[in-house]
N, C-alpha and C positions, 0 to 999 in steps of 0.2 A: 350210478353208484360208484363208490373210489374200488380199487383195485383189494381180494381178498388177498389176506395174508401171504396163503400160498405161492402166488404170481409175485409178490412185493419186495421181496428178501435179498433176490437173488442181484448180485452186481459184480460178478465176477464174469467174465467170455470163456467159454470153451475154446481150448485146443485143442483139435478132432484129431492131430498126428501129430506125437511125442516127438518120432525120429524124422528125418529128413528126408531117409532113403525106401520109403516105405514104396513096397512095389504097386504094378498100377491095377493087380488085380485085387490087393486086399485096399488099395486105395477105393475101388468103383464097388465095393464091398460095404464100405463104409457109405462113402457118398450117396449110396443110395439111400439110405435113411432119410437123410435130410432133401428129398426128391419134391419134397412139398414145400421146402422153405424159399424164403428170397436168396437168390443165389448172386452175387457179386464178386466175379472172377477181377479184380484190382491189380492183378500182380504184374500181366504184361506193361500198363501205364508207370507202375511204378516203377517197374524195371529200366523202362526207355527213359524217365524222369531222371532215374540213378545215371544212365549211361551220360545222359546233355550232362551234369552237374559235377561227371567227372573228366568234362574235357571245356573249363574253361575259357581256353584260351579261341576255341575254335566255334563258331555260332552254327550247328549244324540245324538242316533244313528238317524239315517231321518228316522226309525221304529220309536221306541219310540214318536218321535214328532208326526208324524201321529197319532199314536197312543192316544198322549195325546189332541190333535186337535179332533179327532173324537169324544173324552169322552165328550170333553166341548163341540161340537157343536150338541149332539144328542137328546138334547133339544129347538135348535133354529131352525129357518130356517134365513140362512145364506145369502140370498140375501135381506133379512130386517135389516141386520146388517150392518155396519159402513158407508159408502156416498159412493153416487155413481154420479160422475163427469164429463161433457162434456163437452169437448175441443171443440168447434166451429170450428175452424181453423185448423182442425187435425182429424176434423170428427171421435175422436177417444172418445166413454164413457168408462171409470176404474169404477172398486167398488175397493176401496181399506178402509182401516180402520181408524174409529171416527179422531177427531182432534186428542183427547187427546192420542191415542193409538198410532197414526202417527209422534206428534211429539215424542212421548218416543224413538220410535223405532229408527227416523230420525236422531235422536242427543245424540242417546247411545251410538257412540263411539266417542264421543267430550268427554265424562269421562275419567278423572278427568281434563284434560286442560282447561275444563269446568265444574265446580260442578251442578249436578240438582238447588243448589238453583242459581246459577247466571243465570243458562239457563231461568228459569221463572223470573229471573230479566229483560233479557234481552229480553225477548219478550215482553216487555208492552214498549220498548223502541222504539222512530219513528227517521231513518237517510232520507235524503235527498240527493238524486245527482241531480247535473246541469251537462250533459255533459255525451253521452252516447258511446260516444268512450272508453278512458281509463275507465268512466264509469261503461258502463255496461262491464267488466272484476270486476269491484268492486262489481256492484250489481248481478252480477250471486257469488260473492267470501262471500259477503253478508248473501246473502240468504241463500247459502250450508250451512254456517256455522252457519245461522239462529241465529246472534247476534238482531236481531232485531223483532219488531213483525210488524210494516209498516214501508212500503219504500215509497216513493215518486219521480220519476223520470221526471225529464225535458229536452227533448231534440226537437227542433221545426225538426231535419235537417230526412233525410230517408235513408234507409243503401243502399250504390252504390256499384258499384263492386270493385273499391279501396277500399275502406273500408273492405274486407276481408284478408287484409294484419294482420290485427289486432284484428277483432271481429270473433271471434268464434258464427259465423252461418251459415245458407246457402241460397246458389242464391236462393231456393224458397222464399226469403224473401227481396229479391232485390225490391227498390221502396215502404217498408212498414215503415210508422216513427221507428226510435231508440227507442222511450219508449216505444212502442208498442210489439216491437220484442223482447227485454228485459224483458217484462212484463212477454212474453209469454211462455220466455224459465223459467223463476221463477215458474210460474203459473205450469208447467210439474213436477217440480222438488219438487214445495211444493203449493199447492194449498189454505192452509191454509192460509197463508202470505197475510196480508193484501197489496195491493197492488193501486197506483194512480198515474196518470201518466197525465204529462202537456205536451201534443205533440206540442203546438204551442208556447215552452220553457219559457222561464223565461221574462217576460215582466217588464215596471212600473203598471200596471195593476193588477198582479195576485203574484208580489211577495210576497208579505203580505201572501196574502191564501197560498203559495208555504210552507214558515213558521211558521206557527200558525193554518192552519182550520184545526179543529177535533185535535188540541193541538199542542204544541208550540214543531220544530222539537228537538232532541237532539244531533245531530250531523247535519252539513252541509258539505256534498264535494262537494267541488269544480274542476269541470272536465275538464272547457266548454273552449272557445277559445275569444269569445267574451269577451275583454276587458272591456267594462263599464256595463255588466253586473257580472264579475268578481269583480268588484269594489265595484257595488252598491249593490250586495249578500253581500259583506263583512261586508259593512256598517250598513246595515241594521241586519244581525246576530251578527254587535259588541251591537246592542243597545238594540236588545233581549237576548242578554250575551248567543248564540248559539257557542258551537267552531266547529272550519272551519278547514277542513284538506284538503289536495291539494297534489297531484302526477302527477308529469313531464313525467314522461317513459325516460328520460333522467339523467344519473348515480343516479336510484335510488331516487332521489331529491322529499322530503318530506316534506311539510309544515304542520306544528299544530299551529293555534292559540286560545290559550284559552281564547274564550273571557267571558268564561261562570265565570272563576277566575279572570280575569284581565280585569274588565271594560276601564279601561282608555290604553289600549296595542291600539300602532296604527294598522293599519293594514298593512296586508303584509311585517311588521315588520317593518315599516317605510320607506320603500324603497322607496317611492310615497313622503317623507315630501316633505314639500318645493314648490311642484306645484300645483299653485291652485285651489279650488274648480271645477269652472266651467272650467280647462281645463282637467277635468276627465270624462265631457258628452260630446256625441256627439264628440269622438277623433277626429280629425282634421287628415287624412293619412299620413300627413308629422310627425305624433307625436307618429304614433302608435309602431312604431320597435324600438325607445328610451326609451318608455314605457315596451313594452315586454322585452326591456335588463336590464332592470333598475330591472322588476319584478321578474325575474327568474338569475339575477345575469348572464349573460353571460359568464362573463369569468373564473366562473367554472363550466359551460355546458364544455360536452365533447368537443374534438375536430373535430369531425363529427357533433354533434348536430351545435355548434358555424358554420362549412362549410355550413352546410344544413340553418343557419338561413338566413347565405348571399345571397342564392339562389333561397327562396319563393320570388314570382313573376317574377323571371328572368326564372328559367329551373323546379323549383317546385310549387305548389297553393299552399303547406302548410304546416303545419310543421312534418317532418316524422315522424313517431312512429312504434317499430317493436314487431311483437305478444309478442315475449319472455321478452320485457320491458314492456308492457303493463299486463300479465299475474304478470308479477312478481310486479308491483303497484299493482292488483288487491290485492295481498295478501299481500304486506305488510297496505296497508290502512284499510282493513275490521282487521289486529290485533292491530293496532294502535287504530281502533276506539272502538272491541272489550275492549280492556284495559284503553279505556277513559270512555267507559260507565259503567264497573266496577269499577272506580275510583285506578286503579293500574297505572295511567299515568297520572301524574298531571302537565308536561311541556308545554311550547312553543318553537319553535324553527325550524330551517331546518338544517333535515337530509338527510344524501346520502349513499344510499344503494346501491354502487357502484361495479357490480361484474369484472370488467374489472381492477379494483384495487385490490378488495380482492381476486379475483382466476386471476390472471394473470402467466406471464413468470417473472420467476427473472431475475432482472433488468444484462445484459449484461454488463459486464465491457469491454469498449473501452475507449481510449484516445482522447475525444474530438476534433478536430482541428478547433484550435484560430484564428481569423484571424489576418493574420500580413500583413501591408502597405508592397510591397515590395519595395519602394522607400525611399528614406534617408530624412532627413527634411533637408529644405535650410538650408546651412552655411553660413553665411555671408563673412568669411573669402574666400574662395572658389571663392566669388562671386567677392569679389571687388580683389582679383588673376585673373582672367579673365577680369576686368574693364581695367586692370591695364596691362595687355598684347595688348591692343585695340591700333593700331594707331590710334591717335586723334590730332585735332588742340586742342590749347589753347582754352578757351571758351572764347566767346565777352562778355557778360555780365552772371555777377553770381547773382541768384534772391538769397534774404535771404531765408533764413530757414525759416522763416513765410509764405513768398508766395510760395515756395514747400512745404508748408503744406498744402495748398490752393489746392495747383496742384493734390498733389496726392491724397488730402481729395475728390475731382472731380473726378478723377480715381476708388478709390474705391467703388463709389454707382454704378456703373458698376454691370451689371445683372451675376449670374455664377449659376452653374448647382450647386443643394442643395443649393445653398449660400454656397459654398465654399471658396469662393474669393483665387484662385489659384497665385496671385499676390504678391512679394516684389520689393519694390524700394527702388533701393540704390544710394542716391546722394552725388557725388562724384567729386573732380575738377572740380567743377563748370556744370558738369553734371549729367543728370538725367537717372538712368537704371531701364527698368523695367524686373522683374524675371519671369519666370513661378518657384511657388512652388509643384514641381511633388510630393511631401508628400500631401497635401493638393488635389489635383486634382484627384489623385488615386481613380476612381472608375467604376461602369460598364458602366456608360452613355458617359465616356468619350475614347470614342475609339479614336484612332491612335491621341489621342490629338484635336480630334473635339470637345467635350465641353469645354476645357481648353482655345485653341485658340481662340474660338469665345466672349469669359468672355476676356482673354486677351489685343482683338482686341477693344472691347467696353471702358474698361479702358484707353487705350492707347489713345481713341479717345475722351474720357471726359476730360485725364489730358492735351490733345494737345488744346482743347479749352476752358478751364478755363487758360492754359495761353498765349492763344490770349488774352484772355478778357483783363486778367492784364495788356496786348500791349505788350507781349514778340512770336518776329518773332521764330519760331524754327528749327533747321535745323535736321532731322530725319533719322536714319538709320535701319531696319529692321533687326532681324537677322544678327547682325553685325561678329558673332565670329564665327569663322567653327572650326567646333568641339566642340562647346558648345552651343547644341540650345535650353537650359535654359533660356539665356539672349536672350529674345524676340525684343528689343528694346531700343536706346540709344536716348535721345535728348540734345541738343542743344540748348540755349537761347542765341538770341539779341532783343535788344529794336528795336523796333519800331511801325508807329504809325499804327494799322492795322484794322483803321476803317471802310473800305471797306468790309472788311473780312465777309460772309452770315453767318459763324457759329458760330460768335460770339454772334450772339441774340439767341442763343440754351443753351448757358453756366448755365442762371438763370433757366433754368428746369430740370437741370443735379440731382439738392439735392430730384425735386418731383418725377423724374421718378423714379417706381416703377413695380412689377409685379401685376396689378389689376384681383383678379380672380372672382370681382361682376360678377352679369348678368347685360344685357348690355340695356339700353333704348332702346327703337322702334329706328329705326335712319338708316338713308340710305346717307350715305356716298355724300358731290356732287363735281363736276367736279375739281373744286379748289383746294378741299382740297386730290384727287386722285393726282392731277397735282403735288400738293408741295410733296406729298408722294415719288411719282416717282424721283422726283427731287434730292431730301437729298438722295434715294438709289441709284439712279443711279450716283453719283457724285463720285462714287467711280470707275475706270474703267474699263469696263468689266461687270459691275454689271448690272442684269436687273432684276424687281422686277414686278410680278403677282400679280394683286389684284382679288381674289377670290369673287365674290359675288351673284352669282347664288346661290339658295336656295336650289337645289339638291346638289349643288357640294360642298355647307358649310356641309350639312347633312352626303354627303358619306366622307368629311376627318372627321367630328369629327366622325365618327366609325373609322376611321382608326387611330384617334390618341387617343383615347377611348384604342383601342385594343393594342395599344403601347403601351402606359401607363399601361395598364393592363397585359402585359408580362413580363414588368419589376417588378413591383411588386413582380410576382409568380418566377419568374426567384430566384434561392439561390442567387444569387450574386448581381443582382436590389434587391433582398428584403432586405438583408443587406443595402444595402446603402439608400431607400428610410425609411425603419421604424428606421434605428438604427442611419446610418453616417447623413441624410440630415433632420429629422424630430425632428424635439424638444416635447418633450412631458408635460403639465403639471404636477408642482411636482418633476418631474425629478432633479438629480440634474444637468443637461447639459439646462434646462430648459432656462435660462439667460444669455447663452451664449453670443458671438458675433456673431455667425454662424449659417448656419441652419435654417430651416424655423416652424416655431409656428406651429403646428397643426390647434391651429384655426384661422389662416388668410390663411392657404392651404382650408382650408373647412367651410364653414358657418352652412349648416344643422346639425341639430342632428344626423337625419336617416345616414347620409354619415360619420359623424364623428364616429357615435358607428360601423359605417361598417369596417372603418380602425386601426378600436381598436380590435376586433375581427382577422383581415388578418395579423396582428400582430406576432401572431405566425403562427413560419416559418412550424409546422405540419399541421393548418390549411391551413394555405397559398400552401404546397406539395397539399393536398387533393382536393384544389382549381384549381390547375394546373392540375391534374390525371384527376379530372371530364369536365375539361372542362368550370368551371364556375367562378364565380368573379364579372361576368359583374357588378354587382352593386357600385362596385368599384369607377368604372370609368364611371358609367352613368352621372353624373354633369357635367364631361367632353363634352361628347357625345353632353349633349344637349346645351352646352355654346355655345360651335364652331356649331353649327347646326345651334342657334340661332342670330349668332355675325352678325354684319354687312356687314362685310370683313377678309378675310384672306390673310394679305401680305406675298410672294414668294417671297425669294431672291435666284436669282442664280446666280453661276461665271464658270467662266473657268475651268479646274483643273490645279491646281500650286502646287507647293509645302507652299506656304503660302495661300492656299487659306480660310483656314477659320478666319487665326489674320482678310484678309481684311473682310470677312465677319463680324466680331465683329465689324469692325469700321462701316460698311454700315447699320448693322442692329440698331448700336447707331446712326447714321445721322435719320437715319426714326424713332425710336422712340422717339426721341427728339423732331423731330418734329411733331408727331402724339401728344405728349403732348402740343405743342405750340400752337395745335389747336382744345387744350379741347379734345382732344380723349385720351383712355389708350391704352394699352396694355398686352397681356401674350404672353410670348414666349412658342411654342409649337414644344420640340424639342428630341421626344423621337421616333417619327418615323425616323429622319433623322439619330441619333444614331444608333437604332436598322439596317434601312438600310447599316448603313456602319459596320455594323459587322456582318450583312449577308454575307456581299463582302469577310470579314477577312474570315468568316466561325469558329469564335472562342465563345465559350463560350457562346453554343447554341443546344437545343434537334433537333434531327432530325426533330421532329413534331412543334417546333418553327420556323424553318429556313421555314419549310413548308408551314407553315400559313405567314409568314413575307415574302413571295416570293410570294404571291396571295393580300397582303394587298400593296407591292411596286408596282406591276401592276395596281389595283387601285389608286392608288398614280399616276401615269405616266400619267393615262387616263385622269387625271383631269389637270394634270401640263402636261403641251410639255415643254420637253426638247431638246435643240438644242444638237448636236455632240458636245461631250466633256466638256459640263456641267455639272453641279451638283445645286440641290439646296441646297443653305446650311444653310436658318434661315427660321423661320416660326413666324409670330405673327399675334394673334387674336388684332383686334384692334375694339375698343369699343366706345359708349359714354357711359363713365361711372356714374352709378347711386349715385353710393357713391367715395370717393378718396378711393385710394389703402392704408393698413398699411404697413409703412416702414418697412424693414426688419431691423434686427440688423448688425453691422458691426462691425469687427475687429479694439480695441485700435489701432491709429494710431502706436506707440510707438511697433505694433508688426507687422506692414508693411511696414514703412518708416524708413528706417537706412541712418543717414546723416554722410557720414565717411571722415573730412579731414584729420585725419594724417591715418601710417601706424599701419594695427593692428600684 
């Protein structure tokens, strides 16, 4: 059992005689009380320790010292002489020697790194810690080195057994407060040390007293974890002009702020401008991990500290810290502060005491490898060579060049994996070709041409009915050229009048739809608007489309498409393409591109955004992969699809075109999901990752492992008939807010109109 209150509290030593001169009958009066305790008579050792240390010039023998000890004490009685001390807690009384002989002795070999005059400077000097983890390594570094003459410690929390990864104590002290146990281990080493300790830490209550009672502190460190009382220690010691020093255990990382020099220096160096007062109390959970990136600069945290911040709350409670980083803040803060209180350190700033930098391996010389597209970028020439070998009729009617700009302007808001837009058209005698550009398309999501196809198949089916709309009948061929299966598709135009036509009232939603990644309204889907769902996917033949809306079975895919999305990520080759090929960065110069997706319309939160600024690099993101961890990644995920309404299933056959008709089927349903005030996200990285389980390429053992327990789950929730496949997924929403368009590729670098020969 940990220690009851009673026993716990106490971290102060008794002095069993005030005066000096106390005679030796009210001495052995007293002494006998303590007749049961450990008794530790120290004083003769220190004495003759005092005597060598006051005659350095001369090396005397442990004769001689005896010697010189028994001459001085043959007029005393030595149990009247210097204090004699009980430790409560250790049931252990010392006589050891006066203040003043204690401290000589204590801090005679700090000379000359320390001069006697600075040493008695420095003991009328009071520092302050919040925060008895890194801490107390500071206030035990403190006191040894006795820069101070009172300490003041604050820590509300009690030492656990985690907690001796870092704090040099023992399980006898398990369940006893931090200031306490810190006091205690001081109180052993220097009894003198004035000592006070706020066990119920740093409140609005008692911060004042924490800074100012029995005089205003001279240093402040800063330990603790609690963000708004980080803050508001700050504030409060810039206005008493206290400076505040602060240690990470993380590469070293040192903060000095003088605010004792620089009244008007913000704090924390500024790193907090900009957010308002009152979103600094009472932090709000969703604000606190933007905050701590913000405060400690994240992205030059190491790269295990940056993996470990991703992982508090998902597989860690808090944030690591190891003895040998902690030991080494304890010492470098107590010299930092030592030489602030000597006035030899007159800076602010943050520094890093980085030993993984400064004693490392030299740096290996290897040959990088760049990634290079292995695909060619479309030629145009190439293309309309292949146009141009096609048996073709004449064409019935040639639409202007304005209205295939129409056409293919309609084509291209077509959904594609990154926003790629894997698409050129080239029209030509009076026809229309659409390309796959496998430059453009090249990446890991796009196995055997499944995300290609399906972006393909949606284009083809936007630009077939924007030119219904215009009343042009069109006459269509798939994969027309054998041996060139670049050229996806060729069409055909005649006029006619084709107002009958169902999909033509879908044309006007072609420019809104978008990938909306809001959360989704309360909203339960009803029969009608299932009905017209079905309808628009099934018109494709062969197509049949699941709607997902059970609230277990929404909850078990979005972990499964969570965990998708989060392999590819970790994956070298998904994380390429998700941080570098598909994600636009602010600032960047790719930032304004026409491609690629914004950073912030992929993510809204802060917390999620600073997550995928950190996964960023591909060491952290390796390290993420190793442990096992990430999940925060992709918790947004998790919980969208958990929360959505419905999940539509599309499945087909297996064909050798089966995913272009997929693209056309899953733009019939989303087109009309938008016609009917719903959005959409297409969610298609399990159905990727599945078909490249099947390849077996470009996959750890222990990936394919887990993707082969998460497709089973997959199957349990979708029934698949013999010889299907599903092959689109979309969360469908009532949307809170519209979706933000994505960017698109200059017509002018999609649509190539070529009548003559080039």
């Amino acid at each position: 059992m940990y220690p009851d209150s009673t026993n716990s509290t106490i971290y102060k030593p008794v002095f069993i005689f005030k005066e000096q001169n106390a005679d030796k009958q009210k001495f052995n009066s007293v002494i006998s009380d303590y007749q049961n305790k450990i008794v530790l008579d120290l004083f003769p050792a220190q004495m003759k320790e005092l005597i060598k240390i006051r005659s350095p010039r001369i090396r005397l023998t442990s004769a001689e010292i005896d010697e010189k000890y028994n001459e001085w004490v043959a007029d005393k009685d030595p149990d009247l002489l210097g204090s004699w001390i009980y430790y409560p807690w250790s049931n252990r009384l010392l006589h050891i020697l006066n203040e003043l002989d204690f401290v000589t002795l204590r801090t005679s070999r700090n000379h000359y790194k320390i001069t006697p005059q600075e040493q008695a400077a420095l003991s009328k000097c009071k520092i302050g810690i919040i925060g008895l983890s890194v801490g107390h390594a500071v206030a035990v570094s403190v006191a040894t080195e006795r820069i101070c003459g009172t300490l003041k410690l604050a820590d509300f929390d009690t030492i656990e057994l985690s907690n001796l990864n870092r704090i040099k104590t023992g399980l006898h002290n398990l369940g006893i407060n931090k200031c306490v146990v810190t006091a205690r281990e001081i109180a052993e080493i220097d009894p003198y040390l004035e000592i006070e300790c706020y066990p119920e830490g740093i409140t609005d209550q008692n911060i004042t007293a924490f800074l100012t009672e029995h005089g205003k502190l001279d240093i402040l460190v800063d330990e603790c974890d609690d963000l708004e009382v980080k803050i508001s220690a700050r504030q409060m010691a810039k206005s008493l002009q206290i400076p505040v020093v602060m240690e990470t255990s993380d590469r070293g990382m040192l903060d000095v702020e003088r605010f004792d020099r620089e009244t008007d220096r913000p704090i924390l160096h500024g790193m907090l401008a900009g957010i308002p007062a009152e979103k600094l109390k009472n932090i709000a959970p969703a604000d606190r991990f933007p905050l701590v990136m913000r405060i400690i600069d994240a992205m030059n945290t190491s790269a295990r500290g940056r993996a470990s911040l991703l992982e508090i709350g998902q597989t860690i409670s808090t944030w690591p810290q190891l003895a040998s980083a902690v030991t080494l803040g304890g010492g470098v803060v107590t010299d930092v502060c030592r030489r602030i209180l000597l006035d030899q350190f007159t800076d602010s700033g943050r520094y890093y005491v980085d030993l993984e930098s400064l004693i490392g391996n030299k740096p290996a010389v290897t040959s990088e490898t760049v990634y290079s597209n292995p695909n060619t970028p479309f030629e145009l020439k190439r293309a309309v060579t292949i146009i141009d070998a096609l048996e073709t009729v004449p064409a019935h009617v040639i639409p202007s060049d304005d209205e295939i700009s129409l056409v293919v302007g309609a084509g291209t808001h077509a959904h594609s994996s990154g926003n790629d837009q894997p698409w050129k058209w080239v029209f030509r005698k009076g026809n229309l070709h659409l390309f796959h550009d496998t430059f453009r398309s090249h990446s890991f999501a796009n196995i055997n041409n499944l995300a290609a196809h399906l972006a393909l198949g949606a284009a083809y089916e936007n630009a077939i009915i924007k030119a219904n709309q215009l009343g042009y009948q069109t006459n269509k061929k798939l994969f027309p050229a054998t041996g060139s299966p670049e050229l996806v598709a060729s069409i055909q135009f005649s006029k006619k009048n084709l107002t009958g036509n169902d999909l033509i009232g879908l044309a006007e939603f072609i420019a809104s739809t978008s990938t909306n990644y809001s959360p989704s309204a309360s909203y339960i889907l009803a029969e009608q608007e299932i009905n017209a769902l079905r309808k628009a996917a099934e018109s494709i033949s062969g197509s049949n489309v699941h709607f997902i809306t059970e609230k277990g079975h929404l909850a078990d895919l979005g972990r499964i498409v969570a965990a998708c999305d989060l392999m590819i990520m970790l994956n070298e080759e998904g994380h390429r393409d998700f941080f570098e090929r598909d994600t636009r960065w602010p600032g960047e110069e790719n930032a304004d591109a026409g491609d690629g997706i914004p950073i912030q319309t992929l993510i809204s939160a802060p917390a999620q955004m600073a997550a995928l600024s950190i996964a960023r690099n591909k060491k952290i993101a390796g390290t993420l992969r190793d442990i096992g961890g990430g999940n925060a990644l992709t918790e947004a995920v998790r919980a969208s699809v958990g929360n959505a309404p419905c999940v539509a299933v599309i499945t087909l056959p297996e064909s050798a075109d089966q995913h272009f008709l997929a693209g056309i089927a899953a733009q019939r349903l989303w087109l009309t999901a938008e016609k009917l005030g719903l959005a959409g996200q297409p969610l298609l990285s399990p159905l990727s990752l599945f078909a490249r389980l099947d390849s077996g390429v470009g996959l750890s053992e222990e990936e394919k492992d887990k993707l082969q327990g998460l497709r089973n789950d997959f199957q349990n929730i979708i029934y698949l008939k013999n010889n299907t496949r599903a092959v689109f997924l979309l969360k469908i929403i009532k949307p809170e807010m519209p979706a933000i368009q994505s960017r698109r590729l200059p017509l002018n670098e999609t649509l190539f109109i070529v009548n003559d020969a080039i």
